[in-house]
C-alpha positions as CSV (number, residue, x, y, z in Angstrom):
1,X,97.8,99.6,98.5
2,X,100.5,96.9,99.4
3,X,101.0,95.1,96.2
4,X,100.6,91.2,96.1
5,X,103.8,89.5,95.5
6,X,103.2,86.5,92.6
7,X,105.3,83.8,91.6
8,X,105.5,85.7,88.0
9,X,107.2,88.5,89.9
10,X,110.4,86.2,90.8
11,X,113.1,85.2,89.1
12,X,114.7,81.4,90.0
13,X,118.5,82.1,87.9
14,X,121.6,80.2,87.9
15,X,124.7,82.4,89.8
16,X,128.4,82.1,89.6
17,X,129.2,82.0,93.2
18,X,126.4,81.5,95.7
19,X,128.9,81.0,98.5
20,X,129.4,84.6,98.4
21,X,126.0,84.8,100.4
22,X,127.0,82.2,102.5
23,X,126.9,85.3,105.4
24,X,123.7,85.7,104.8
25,X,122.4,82.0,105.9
26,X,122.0,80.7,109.6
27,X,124.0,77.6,109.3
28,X,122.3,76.4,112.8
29,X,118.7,76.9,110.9
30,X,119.5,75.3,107.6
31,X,123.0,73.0,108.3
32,X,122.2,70.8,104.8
33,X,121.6,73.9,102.4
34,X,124.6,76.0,103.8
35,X,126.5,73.0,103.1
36,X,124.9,72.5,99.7
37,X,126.1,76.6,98.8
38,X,129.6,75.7,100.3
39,X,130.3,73.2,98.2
40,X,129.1,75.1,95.3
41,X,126.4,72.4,94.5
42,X,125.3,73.1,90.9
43,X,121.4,72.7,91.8
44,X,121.9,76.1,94.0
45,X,119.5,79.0,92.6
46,X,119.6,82.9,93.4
47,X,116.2,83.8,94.2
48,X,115.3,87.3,92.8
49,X,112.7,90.1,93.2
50,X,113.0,93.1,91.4
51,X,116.6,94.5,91.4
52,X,117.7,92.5,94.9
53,X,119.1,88.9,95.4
54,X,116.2,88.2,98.4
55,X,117.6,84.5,98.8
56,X,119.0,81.3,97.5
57,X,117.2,78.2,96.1
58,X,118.0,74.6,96.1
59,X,116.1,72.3,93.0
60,X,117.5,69.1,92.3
61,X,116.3,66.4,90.2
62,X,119.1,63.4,90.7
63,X,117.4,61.1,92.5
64,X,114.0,62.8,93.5
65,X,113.3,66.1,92.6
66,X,113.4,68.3,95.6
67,X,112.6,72.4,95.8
68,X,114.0,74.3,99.0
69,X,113.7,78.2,99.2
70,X,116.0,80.1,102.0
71,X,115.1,83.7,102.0
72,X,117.6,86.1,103.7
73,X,116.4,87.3,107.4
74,X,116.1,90.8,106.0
75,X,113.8,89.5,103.1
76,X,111.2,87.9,105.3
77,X,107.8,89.3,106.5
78,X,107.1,90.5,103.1
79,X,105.0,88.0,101.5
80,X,107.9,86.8,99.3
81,X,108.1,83.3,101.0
82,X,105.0,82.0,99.2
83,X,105.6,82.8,95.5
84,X,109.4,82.3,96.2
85,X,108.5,78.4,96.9
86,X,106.0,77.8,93.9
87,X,108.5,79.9,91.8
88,X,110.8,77.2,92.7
89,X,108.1,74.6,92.2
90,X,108.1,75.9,88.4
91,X,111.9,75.6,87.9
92,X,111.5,71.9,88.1
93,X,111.4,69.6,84.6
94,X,107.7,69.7,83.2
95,X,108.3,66.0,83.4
96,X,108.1,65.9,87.4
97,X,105.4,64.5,88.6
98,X,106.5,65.3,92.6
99,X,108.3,66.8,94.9
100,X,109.8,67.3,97.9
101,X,110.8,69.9,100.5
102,X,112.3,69.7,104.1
103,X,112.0,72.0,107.5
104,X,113.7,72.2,110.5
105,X,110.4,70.8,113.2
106,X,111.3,74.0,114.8
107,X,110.4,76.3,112.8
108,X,106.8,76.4,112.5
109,X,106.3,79.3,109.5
110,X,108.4,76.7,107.0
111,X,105.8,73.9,108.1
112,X,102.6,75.9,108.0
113,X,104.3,77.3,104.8
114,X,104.8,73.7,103.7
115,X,101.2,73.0,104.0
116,X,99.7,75.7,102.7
117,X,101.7,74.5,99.5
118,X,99.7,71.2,99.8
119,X,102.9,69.4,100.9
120,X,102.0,66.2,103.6
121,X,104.3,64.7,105.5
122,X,106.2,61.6,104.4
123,X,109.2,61.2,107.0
124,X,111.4,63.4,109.4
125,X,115.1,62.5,110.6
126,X,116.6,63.3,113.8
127,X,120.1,64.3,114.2
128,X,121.9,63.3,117.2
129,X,125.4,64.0,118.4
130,X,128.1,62.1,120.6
131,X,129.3,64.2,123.3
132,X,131.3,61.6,125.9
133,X,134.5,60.1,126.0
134,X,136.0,57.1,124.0
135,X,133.8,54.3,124.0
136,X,134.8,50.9,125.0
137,X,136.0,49.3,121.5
138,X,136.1,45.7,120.6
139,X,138.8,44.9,118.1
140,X,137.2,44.4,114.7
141,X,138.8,43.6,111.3
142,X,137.6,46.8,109.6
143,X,139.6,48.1,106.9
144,X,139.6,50.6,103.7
145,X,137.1,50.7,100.9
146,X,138.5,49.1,97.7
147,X,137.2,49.6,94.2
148,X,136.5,45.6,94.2
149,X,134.3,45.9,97.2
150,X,131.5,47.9,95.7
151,X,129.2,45.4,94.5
152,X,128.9,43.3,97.6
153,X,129.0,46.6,99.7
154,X,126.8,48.7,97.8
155,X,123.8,45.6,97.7
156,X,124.6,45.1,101.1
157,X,124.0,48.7,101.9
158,X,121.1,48.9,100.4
159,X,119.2,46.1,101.6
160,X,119.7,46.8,104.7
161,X,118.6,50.8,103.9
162,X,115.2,48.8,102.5
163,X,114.3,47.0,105.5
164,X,115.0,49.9,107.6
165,X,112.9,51.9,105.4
166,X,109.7,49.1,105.9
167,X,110.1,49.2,109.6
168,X,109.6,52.9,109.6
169,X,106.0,52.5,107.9
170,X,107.1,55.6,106.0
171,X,108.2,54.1,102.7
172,X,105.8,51.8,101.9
173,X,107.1,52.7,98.4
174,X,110.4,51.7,99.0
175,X,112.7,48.9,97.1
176,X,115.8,47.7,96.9
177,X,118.2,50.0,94.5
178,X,120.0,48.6,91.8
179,X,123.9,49.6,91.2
180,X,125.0,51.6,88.3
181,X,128.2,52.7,87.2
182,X,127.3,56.6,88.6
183,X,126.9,54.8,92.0
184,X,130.1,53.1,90.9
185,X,132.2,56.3,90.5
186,X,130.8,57.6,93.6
187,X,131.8,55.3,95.9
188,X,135.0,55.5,94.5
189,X,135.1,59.1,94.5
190,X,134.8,59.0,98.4
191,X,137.0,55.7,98.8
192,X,138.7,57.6,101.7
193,X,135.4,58.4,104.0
194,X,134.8,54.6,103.6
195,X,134.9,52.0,105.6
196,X,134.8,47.7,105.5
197,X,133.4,45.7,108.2
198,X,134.7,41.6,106.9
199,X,134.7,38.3,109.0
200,X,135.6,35.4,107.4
201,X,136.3,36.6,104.3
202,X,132.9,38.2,104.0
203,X,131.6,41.9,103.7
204,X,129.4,42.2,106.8
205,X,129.2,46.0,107.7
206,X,130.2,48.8,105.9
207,X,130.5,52.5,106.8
208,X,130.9,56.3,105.6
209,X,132.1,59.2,107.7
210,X,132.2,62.3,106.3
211,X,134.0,65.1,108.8
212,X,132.7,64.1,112.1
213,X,129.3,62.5,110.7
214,X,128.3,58.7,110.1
215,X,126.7,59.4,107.1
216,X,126.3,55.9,106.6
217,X,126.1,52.6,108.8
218,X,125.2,49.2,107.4
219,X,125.1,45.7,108.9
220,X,124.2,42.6,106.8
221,X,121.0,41.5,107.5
222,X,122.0,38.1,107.7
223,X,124.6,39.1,110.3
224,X,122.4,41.7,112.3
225,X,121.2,40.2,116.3
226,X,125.1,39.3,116.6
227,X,125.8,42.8,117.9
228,X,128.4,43.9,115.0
229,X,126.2,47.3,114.7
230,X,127.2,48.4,118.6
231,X,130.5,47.4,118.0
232,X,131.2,48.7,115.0
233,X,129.3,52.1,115.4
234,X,131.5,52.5,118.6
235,X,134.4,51.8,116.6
236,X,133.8,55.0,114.1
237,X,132.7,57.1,117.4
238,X,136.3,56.2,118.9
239,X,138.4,57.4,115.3
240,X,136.3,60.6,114.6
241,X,137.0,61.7,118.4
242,X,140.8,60.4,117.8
243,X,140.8,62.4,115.0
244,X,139.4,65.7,116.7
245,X,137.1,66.7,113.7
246,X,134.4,67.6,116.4
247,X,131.9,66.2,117.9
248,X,130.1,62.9,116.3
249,X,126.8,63.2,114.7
250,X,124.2,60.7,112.8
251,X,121.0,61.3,111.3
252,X,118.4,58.1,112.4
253,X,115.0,57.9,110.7
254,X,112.0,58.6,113.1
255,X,110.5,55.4,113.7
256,X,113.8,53.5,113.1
257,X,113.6,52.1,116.8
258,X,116.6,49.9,116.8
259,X,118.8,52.1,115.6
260,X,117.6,54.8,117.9
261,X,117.7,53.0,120.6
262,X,121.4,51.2,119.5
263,X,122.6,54.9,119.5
264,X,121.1,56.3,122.6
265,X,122.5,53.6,124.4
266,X,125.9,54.5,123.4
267,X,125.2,57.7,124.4
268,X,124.1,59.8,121.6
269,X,121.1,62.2,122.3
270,X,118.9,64.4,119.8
271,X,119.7,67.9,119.1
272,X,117.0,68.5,116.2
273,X,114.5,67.2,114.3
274,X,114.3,67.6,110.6
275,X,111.1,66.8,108.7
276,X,110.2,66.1,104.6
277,X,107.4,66.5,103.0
278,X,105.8,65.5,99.3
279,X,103.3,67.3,96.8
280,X,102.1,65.7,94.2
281,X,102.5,68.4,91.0
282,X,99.6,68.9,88.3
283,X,100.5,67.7,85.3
């Protein structure tokens, strides 16, 4: 008889360089988590059964806690999936009260394993790319980050990121963050991927590109309806193409219609769809 594979059968254990596996993951299928083991994110787990390395894990607890199991193609089919995820699950703090998980819309055994867990559905993210020529650019004072801009750039940020959030309906939950010096050393840390938006002597937009993404895009909300977001969205399209580091791409809440359609209309179009879900844990 087939023995049952149980979450006490697997072993969640820290390794000393995941990115040696890094052959073993479809980057199209899980883009985030192969950049997470390229990076050589400390929150990244080998996943063990028996004598084998069947996969890698991601379980973080900096901002949310957030469990994410990615078993090797030649592990799956075996009933390890299941007991790999709640092994995961177990790896978390005992203080936890939830968590979260994410799946590529496409592939439908991560969501119906994603339910089966009890997960629901709390918000999905589309990632859309630029594929076209240079966009027509108004001139814009934008400049570098500085060290002095964080407190008007970071509350800026981050009241915009609130409202969006409302609009959604998917965050009813959410506020407005407060800085902190972690923030603080972050944003300093990346200085170089950031960008400043000021009229007038005032902090209006602010911006992050990492590679060829816009990982962030902020207007003021007291200076959003003027049109500053086409403009200046176009203006970061037009220096990641100058710079050749591939083809632009965003990631826009679903449900975040102005955005979506700000982006479309410049030209962007969906390529996948990216969806997170939340279980409440037993305490």
């Amino acid at each position: 008889m087939k023995k049952t594979v149980t979450a006490e059968d697997i072993r969640i254990f820290k390794i000393g360089d995941a990115a040696q596996y890094l052959p073993k993951i479809d980057r199209e299928e899980a883009e985030d988590f192969y950049e997470e083991v390229a990076d050589g994110s400390d929150e990244v787990f080998a996943v063990g059964y028996g004598d084998e390395t069947v996969g890698l894990a991601y379980i973080g607890c900096e901002e949310r806690a957030f469990a994410y199991v990615y078993l090797f193609h030649e592990y799956r089919g075996r009933g390890l999936g299941y007991p790999a995820a709640l092994a995961a699950e177990r790896a978390l703090p005992p203080t936890v009260e939830a968590v979260e998980t994410g799946y590529d819309l496409r592939d439908d055994a991560a969501k119906a394993l994603a339910e089966k867990m009890g997960y629901k559905r709390k918000y999905a993210s589309a990632k859309m790319v630029y594929e076209g020529d240079l966009l027509e650019e108004s001139p814009l004072p934008v400049r570098g980050y500085r060290n002095e801009d964080f407190l008007e750039a970071w509350t800026l940020s981050a009241e915009a990121f609130h409202r969006m959030r409302l609009s959604t309906g998917c965050f009813p939950e959410s506020t407005v963050g407060t800085p902190s010096d972690e923030k603080r050393a972050y944003w300093t840390e990346t200085a170089n991927e950031r960008l400043i938006l000021e009229l007038d002597d005032e902090i209006v937009g602010c911006a992050q590109i990492s590679g060829n993404e816009l990982s962030v895009v902020s207007i003021k909300i007291s200076r959003q309806g003027e049109g500053l977001g086409r403009k200046f969205v176009s203006y970061l399209v037009n220096r990641i193409l100058e710079k050749k580091a591939g083809a632009p791409v965003l990631w826009c809440v679903v449900g975040n219609v102005k955005a979506r359609n700000l982006y479309e209309s410049l030209g962007f179009r969906e390529i996948r769809r990216y969806e997170y879900a939340e279980k409440k844990l037993d305490q």
